[in-house]
TORSE-363485 format. One record per atom (N, C-alpha, C): x, y, z; residue number from 1; residue in three letters. Coordinates in steps of 0.05 Angstrom, whole numbers, plus 5000, padded with zeros to 4 digits. Example, Ala and Ser with C-alpha at 12.3 -4.5 7.8 and 13.67 -1.06 7.14 Angstrom:
# TORSE-363485
<px=5264&py=4886&pz=5156&num=1&residu=ala>
<px=5246&py=4910&pz=5156&num=1&residu=ala>
<px=5264&py=4934&pz=5156&num=1&residu=ala>
<px=5257&py=4955&pz=5142&num=2&residu=ser>
<px=5273&py=4979&pz=5143&num=2&residu=ser>
<px=5258&py=5001&pz=5157&num=2&residu=ser>
//
This chain:
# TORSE-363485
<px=5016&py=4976&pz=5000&num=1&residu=unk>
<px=5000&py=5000&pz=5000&num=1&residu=unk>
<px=5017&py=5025&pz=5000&num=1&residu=unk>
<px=5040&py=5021&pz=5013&num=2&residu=unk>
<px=5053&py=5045&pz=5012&num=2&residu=unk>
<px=5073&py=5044&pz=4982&num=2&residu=unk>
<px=5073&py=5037&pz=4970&num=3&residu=unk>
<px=5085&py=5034&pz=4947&num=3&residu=unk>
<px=5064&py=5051&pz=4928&num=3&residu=unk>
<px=5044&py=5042&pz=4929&num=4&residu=unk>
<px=5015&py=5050&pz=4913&num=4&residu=unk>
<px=5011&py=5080&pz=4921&num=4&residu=unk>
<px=5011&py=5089&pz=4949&num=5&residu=unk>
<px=5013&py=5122&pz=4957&num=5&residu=unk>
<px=5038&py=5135&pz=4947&num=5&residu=unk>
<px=5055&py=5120&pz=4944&num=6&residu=unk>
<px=5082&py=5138&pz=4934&num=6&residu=unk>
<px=5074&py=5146&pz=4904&num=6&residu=unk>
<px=5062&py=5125&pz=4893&num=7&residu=unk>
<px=5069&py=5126&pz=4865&num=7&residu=unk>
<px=5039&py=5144&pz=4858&num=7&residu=unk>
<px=5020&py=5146&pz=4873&num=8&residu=unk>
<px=5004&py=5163&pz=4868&num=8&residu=unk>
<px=5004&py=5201&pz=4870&num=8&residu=unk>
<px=5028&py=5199&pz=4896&num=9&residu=unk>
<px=5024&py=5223&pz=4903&num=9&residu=unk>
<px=5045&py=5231&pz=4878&num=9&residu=unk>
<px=5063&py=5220&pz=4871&num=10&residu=unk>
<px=5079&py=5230&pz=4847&num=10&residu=unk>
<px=5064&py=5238&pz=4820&num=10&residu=unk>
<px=5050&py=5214&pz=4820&num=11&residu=unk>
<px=5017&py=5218&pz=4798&num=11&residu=unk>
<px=5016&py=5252&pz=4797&num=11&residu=unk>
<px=5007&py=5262&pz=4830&num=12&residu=unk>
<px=4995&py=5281&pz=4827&num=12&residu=unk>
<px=5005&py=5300&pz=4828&num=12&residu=unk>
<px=5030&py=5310&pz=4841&num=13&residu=unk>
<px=5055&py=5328&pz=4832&num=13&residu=unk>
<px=5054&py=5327&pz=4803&num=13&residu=unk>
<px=5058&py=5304&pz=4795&num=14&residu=unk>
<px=5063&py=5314&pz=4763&num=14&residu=unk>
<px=5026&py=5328&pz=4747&num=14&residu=unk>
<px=5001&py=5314&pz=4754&num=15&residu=unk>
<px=4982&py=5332&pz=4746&num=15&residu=unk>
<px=4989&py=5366&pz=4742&num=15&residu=unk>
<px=5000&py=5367&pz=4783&num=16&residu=unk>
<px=4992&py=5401&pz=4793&num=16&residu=unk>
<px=5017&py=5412&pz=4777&num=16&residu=unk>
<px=5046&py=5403&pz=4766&num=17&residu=unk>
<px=5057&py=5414&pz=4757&num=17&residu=unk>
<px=5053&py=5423&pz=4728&num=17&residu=unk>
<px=5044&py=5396&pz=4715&num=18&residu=unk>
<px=5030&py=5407&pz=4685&num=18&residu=unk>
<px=5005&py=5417&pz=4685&num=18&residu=unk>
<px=4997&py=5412&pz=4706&num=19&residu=unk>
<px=4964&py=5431&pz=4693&num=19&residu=unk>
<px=4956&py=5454&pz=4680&num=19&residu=unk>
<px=4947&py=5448&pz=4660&num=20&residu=unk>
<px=4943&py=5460&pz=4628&num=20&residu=unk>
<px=4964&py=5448&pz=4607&num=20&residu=unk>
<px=4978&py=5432&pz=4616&num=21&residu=unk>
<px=4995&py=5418&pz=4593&num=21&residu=unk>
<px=4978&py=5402&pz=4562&num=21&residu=unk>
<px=4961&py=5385&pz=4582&num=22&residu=unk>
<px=4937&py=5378&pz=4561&num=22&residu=unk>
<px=4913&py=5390&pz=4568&num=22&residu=unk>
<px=4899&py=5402&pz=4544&num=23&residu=unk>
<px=4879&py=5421&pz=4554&num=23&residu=unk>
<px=4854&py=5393&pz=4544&num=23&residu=unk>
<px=4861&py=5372&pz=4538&num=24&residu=unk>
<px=4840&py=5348&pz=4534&num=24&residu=unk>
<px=4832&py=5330&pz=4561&num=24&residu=unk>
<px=4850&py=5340&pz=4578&num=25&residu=unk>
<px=4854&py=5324&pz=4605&num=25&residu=unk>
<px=4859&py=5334&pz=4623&num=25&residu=unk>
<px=4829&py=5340&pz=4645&num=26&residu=unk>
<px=4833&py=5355&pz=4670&num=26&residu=unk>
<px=4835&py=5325&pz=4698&num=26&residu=unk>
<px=4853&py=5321&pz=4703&num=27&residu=unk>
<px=4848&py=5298&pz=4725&num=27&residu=unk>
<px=4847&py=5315&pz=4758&num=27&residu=unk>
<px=4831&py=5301&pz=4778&num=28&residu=unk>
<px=4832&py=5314&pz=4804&num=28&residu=unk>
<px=4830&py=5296&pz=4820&num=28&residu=unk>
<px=4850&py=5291&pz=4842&num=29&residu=unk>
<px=4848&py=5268&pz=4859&num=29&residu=unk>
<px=4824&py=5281&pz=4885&num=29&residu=unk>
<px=4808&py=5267&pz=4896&num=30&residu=unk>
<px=4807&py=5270&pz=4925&num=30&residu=unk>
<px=4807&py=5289&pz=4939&num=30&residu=unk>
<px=4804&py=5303&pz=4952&num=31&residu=unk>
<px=4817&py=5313&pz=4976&num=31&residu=unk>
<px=4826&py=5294&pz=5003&num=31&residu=unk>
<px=4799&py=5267&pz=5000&num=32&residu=unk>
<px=4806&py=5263&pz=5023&num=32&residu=unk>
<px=4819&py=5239&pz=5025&num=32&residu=unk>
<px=4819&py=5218&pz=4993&num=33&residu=unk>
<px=4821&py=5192&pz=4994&num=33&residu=unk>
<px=4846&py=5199&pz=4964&num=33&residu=unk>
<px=4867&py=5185&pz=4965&num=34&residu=unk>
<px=4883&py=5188&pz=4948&num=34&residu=unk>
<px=4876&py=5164&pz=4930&num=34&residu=unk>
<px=4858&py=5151&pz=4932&num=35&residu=unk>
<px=4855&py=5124&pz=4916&num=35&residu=unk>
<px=4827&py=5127&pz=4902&num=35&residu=unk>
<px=4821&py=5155&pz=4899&num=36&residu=unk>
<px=4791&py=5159&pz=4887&num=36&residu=unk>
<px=4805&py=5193&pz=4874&num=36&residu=unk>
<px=4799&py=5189&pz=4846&num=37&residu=unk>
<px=4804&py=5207&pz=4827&num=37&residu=unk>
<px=4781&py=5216&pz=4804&num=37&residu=unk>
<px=4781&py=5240&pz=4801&num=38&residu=unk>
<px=4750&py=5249&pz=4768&num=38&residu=unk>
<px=4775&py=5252&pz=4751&num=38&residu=unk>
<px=4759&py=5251&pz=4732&num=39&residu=unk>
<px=4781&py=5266&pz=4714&num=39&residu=unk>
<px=4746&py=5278&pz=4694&num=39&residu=unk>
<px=4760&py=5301&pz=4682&num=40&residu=unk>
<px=4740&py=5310&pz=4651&num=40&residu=unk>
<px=4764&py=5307&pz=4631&num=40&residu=unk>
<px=4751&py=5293&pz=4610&num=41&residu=unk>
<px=4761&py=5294&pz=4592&num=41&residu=unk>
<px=4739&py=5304&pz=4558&num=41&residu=unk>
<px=4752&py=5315&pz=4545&num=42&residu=unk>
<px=4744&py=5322&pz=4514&num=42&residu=unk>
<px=4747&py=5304&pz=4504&num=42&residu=unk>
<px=4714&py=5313&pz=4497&num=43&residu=unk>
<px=4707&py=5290&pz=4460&num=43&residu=unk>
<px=4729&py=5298&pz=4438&num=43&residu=unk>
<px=4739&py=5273&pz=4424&num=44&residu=unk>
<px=4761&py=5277&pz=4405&num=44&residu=unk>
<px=4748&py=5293&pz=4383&num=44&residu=unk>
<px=4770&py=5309&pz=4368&num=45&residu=unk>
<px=4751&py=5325&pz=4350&num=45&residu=unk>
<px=4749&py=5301&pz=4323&num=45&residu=unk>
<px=4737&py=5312&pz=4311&num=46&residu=unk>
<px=4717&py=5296&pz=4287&num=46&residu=unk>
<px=4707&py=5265&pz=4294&num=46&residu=unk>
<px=4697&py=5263&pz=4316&num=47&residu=unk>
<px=4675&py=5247&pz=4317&num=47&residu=unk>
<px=4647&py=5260&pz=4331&num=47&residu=unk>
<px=4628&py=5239&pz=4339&num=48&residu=unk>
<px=4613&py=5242&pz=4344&num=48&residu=unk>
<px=4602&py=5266&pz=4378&num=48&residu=unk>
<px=4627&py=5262&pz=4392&num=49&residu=unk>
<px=4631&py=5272&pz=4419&num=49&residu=unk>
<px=4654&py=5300&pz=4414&num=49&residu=unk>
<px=4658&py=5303&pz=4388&num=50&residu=unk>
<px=4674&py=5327&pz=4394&num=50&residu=unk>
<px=4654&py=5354&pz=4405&num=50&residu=unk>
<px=4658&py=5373&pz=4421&num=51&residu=unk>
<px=4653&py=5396&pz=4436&num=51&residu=unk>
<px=4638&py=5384&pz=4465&num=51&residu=unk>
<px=4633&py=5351&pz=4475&num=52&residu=unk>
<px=4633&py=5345&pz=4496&num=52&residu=unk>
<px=4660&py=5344&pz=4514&num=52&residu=unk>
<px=4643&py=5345&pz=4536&num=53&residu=unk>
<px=4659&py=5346&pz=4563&num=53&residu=unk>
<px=4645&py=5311&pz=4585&num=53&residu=unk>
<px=4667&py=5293&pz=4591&num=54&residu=unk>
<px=4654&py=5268&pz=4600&num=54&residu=unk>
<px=4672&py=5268&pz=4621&num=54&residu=unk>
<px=4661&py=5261&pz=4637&num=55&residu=unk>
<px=4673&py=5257&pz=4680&num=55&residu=unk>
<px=4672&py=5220&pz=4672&num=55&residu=unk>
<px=4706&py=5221&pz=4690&num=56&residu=unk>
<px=4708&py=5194&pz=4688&num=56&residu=unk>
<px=4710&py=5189&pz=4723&num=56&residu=unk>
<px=4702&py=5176&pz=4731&num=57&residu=unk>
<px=4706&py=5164&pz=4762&num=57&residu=unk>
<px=4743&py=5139&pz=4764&num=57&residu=unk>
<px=4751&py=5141&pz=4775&num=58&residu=unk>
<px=4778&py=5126&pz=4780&num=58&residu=unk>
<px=4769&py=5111&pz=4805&num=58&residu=unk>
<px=4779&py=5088&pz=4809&num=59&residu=unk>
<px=4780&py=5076&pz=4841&num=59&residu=unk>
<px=4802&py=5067&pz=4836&num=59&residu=unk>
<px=4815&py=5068&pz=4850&num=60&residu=unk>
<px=4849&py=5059&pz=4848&num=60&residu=unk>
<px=4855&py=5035&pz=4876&num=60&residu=unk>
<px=4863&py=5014&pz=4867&num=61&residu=unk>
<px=4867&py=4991&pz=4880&num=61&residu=unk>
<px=4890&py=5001&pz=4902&num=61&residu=unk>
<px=4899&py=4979&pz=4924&num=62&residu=unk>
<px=4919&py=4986&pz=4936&num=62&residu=unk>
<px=4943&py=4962&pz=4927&num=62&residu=unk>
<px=4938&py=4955&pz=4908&num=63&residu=unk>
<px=4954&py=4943&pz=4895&num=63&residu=unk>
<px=4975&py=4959&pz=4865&num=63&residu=unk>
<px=4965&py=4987&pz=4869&num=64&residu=unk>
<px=4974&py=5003&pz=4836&num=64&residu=unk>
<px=4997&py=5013&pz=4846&num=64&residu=unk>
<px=5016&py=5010&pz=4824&num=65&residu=unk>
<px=5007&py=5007&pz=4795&num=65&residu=unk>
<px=5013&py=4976&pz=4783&num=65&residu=unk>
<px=5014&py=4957&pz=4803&num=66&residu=unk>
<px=5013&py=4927&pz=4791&num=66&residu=unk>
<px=4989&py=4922&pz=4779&num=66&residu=unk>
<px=4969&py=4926&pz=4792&num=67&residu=unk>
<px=4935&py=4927&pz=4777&num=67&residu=unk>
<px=4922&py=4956&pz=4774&num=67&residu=unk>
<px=4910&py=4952&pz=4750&num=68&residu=unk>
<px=4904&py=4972&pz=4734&num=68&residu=unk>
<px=4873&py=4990&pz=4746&num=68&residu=unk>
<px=4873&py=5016&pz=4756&num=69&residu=unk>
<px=4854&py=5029&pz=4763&num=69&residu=unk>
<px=4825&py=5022&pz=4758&num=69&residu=unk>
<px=4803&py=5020&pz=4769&num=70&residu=unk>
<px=4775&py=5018&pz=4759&num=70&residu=unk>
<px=4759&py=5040&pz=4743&num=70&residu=unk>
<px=4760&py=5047&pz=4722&num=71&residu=unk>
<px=4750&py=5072&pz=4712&num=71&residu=unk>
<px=4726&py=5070&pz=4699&num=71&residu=unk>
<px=4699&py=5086&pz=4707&num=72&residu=unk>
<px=4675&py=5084&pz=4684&num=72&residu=unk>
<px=4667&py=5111&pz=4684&num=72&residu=unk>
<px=4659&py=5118&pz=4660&num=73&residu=unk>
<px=4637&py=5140&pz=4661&num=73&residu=unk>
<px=4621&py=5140&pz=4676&num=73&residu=unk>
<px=4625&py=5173&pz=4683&num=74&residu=unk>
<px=4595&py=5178&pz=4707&num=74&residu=unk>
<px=4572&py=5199&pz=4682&num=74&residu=unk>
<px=4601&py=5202&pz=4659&num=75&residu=unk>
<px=4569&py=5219&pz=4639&num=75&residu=unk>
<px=4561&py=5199&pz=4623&num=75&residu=unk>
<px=4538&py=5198&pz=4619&num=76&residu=unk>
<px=4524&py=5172&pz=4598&num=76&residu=unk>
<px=4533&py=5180&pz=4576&num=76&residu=unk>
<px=4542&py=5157&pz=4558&num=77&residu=unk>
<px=4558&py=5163&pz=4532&num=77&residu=unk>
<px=4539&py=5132&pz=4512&num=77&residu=unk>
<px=4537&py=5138&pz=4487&num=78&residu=unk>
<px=4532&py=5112&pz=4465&num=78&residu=unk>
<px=4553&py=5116&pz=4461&num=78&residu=unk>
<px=4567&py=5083&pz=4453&num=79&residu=unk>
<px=4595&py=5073&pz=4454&num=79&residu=unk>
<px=4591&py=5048&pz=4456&num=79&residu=unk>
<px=4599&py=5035&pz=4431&num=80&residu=unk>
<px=4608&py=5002&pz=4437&num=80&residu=unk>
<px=4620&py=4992&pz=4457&num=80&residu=unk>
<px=4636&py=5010&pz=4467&num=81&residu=unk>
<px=4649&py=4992&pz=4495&num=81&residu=unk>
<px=4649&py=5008&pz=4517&num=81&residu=unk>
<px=4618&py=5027&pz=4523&num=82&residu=unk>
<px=4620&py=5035&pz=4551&num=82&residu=unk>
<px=4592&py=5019&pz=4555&num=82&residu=unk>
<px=4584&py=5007&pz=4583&num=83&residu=unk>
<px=4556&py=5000&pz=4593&num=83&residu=unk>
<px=4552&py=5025&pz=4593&num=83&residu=unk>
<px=4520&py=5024&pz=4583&num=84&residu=unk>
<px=4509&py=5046&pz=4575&num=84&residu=unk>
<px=4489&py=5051&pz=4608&num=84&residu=unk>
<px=4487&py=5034&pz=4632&num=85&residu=unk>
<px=4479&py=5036&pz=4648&num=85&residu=unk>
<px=4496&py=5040&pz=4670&num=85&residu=unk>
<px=4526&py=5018&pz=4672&num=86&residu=unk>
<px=4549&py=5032&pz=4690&num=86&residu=unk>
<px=4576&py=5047&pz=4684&num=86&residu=unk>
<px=4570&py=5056&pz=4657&num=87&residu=unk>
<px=4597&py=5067&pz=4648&num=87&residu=unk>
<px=4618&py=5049&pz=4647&num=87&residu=unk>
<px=4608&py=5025&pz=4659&num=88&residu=unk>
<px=4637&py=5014&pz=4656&num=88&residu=unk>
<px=4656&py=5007&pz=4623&num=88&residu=unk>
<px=4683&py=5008&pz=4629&num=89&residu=unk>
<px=4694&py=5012&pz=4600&num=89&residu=unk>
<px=4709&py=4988&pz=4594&num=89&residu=unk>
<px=4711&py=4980&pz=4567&num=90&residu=unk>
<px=4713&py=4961&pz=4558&num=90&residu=unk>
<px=4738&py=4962&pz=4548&num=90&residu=unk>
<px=4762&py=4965&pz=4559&num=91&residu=unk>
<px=4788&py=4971&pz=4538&num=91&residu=unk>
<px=4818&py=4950&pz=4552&num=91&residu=unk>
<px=4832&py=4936&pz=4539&num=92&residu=unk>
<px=4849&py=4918&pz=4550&num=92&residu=unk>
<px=4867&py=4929&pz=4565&num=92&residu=unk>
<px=4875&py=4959&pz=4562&num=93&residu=unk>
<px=4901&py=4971&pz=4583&num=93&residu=unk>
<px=4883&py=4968&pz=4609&num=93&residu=unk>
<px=4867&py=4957&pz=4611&num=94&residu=unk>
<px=4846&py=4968&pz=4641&num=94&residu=unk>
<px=4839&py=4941&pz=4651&num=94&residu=unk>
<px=4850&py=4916&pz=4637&num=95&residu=unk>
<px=4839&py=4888&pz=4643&num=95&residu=unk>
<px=4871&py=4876&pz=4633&num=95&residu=unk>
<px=4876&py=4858&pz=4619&num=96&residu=unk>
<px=4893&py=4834&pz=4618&num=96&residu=unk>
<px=4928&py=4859&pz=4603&num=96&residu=unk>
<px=4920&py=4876&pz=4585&num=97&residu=unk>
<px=4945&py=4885&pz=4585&num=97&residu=unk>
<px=4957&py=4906&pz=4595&num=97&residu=unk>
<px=4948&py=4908&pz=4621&num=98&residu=unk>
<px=4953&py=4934&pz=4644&num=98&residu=unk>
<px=4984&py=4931&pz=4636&num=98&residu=unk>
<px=5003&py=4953&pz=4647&num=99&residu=unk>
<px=5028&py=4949&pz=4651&num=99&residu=unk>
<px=5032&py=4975&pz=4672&num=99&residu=unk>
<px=5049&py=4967&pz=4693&num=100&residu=unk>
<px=5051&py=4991&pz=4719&num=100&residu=unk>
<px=5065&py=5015&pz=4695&num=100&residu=unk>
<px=5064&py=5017&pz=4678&num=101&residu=unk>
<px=5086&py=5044&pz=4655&num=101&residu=unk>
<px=5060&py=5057&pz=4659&num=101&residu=unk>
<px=5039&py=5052&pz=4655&num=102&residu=unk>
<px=5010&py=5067&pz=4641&num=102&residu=unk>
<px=5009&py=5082&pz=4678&num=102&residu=unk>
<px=4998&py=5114&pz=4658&num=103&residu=unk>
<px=4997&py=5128&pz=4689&num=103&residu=unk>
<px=4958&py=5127&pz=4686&num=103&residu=unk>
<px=4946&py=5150&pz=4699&num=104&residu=unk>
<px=4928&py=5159&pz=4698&num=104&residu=unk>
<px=4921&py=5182&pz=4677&num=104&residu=unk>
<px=4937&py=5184&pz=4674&num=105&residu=unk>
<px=4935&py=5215&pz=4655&num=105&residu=unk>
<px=4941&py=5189&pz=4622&num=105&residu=unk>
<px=4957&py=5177&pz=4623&num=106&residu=unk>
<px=4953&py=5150&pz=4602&num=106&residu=unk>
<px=4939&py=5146&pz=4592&num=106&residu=unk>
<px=4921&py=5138&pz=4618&num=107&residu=unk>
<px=4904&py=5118&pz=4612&num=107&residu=unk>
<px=4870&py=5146&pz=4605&num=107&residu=unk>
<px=4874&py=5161&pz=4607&num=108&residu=unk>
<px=4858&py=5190&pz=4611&num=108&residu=unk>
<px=4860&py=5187&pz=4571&num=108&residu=unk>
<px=4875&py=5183&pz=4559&num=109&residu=unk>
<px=4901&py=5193&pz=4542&num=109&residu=unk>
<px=4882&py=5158&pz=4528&num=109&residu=unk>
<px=4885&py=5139&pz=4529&num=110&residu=unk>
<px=4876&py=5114&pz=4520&num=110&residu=unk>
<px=4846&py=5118&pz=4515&num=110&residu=unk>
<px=4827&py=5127&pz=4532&num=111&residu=unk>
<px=4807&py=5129&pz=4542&num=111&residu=unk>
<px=4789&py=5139&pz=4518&num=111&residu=unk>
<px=4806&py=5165&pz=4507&num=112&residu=unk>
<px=4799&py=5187&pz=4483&num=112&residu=unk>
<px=4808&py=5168&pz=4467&num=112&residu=unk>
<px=4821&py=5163&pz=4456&num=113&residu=unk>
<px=4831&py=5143&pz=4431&num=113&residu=unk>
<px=4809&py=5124&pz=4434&num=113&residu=unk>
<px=4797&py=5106&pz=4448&num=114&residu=unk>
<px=4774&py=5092&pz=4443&num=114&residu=unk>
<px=4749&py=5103&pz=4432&num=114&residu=unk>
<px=4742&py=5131&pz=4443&num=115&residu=unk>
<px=4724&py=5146&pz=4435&num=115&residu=unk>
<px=4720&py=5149&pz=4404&num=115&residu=unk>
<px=4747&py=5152&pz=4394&num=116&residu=unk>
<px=4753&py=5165&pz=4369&num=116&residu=unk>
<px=4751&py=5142&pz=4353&num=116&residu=unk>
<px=4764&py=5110&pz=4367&num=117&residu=unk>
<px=4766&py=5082&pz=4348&num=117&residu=unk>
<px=4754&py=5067&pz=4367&num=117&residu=unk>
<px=4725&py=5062&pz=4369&num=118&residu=unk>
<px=4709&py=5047&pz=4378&num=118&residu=unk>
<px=4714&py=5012&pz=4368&num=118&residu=unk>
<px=4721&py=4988&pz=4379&num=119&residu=unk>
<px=4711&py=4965&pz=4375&num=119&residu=unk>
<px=4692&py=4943&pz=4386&num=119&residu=unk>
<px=4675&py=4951&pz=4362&num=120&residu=unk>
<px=4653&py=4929&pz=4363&num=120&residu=unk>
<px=4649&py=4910&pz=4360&num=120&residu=unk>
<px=4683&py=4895&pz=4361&num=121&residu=unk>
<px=4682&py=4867&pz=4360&num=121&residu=unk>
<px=4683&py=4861&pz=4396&num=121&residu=unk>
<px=4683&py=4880&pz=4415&num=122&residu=unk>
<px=4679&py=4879&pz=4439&num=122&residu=unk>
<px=4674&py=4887&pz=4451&num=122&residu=unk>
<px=4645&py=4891&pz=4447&num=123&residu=unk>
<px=4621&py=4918&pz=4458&num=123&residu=unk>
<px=4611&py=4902&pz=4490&num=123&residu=unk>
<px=4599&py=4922&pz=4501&num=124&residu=unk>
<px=4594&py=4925&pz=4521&num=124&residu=unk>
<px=4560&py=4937&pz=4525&num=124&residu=unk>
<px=4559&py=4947&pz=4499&num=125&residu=unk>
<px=4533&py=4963&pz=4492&num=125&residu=unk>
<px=4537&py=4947&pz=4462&num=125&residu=unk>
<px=4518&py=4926&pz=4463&num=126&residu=unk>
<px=4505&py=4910&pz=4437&num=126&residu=unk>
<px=4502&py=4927&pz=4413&num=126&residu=unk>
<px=4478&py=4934&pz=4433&num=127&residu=unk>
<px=4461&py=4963&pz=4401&num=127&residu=unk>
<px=4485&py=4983&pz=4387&num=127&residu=unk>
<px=4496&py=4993&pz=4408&num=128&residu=unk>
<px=4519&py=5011&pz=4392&num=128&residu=unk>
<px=4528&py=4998&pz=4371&num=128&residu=unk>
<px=4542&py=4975&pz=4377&num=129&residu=unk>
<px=4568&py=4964&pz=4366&num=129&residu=unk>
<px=4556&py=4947&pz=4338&num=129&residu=unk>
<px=4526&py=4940&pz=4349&num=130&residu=unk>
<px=4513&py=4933&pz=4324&num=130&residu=unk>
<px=4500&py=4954&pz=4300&num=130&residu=unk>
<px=4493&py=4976&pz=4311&num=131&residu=unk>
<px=4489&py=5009&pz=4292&num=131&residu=unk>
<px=4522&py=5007&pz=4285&num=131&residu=unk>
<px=4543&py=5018&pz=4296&num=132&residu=unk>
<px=4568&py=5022&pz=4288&num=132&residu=unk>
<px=4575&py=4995&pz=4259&num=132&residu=unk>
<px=4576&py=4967&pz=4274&num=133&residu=unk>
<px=4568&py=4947&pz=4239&num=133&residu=unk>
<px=4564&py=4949&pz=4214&num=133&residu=unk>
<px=4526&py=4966&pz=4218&num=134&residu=unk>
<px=4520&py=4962&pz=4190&num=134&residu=unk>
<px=4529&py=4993&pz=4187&num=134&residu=unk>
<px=4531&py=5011&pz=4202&num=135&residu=unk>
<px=4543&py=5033&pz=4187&num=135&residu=unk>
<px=4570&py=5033&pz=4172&num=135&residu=unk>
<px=4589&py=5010&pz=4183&num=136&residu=unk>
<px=4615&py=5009&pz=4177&num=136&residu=unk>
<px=4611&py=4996&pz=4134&num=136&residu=unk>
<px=4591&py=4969&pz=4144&num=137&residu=unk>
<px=4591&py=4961&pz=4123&num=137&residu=unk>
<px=4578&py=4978&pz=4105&num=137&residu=unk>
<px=4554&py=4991&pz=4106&num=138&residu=unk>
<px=4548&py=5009&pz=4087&num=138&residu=unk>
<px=4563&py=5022&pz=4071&num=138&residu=unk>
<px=4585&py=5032&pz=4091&num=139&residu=unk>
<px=4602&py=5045&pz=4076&num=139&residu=unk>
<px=4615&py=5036&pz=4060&num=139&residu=unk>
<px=4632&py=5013&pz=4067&num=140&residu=unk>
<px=4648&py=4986&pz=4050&num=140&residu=unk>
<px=4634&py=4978&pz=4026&num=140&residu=unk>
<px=4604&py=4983&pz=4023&num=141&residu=unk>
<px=4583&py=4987&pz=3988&num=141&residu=unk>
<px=4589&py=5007&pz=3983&num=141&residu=unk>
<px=4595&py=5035&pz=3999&num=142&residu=unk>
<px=4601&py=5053&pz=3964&num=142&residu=unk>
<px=4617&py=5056&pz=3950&num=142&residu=unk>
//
């Protein structure tokens, strides 16, 4: 556990020192619990979520950075791989290919890249990922 506080509070020195470095990624730990973090992050531009703003919830294990943070949307998003009822997110840096390298601001950083390249070969939200399908193939006819 104290490995996991070290490597957090460094986390967050480095946030308060860059803040405004990425203007796509506001992260904020806590005040009171260093293992519970929001972050807002921006819709990528030219998709569907560009000029949104989406709050992600963090729970951070006392095992990090060996195991990878719990992160879901708290804003409701359509998305093949968010539950469209618990936000939870569907992406492998967050399940089997964690690596302690990936920070928060990373994975903040991963998060948007899904937004922008949705896969619907591993949805979480059926309907999306099945609209996202035939729209893909439609396209593949013209």
């Amino acid at each position: 556990m104290q490995t996991s506080r070290a490597r957090l509070f460094k986390e967050y020195k480095e946030v308060q020192r860059e803040k405004g470095a990425d203007p796509d990624i506001q992260l904020v730990c806590d005040d009171s619990n260093i293992f519970k973090w929001t972050a807002l992050i921006k819709g990528p531009s030219e998709t569907p979520f560009e000029g949104g703003v989406f709050q992600l919830a963090f729970a951070i294990p006392e095992q990090y950075p060996l195991q990878p943070p719990q992160v879901r949307f708290l804003t409701k998003i359509f998305h093949p791989n968010v539950h469209f009822k618990t936000g939870e997110i569907c992406l492998d840096i967050l399940k089997n290919a964690w690596s302690p390298a990936w920070t928060l601001q990373s994975v903040c950083r991963a998060i948007i890249a899904l937004m922008a390249h949705p896969e619907p070969d591993s949805p979480l939200n059926c309907d999306s990922a099945l609209l996202l399908r035939l729209l893909l193939s439609s396209w593949n006819h013209l």
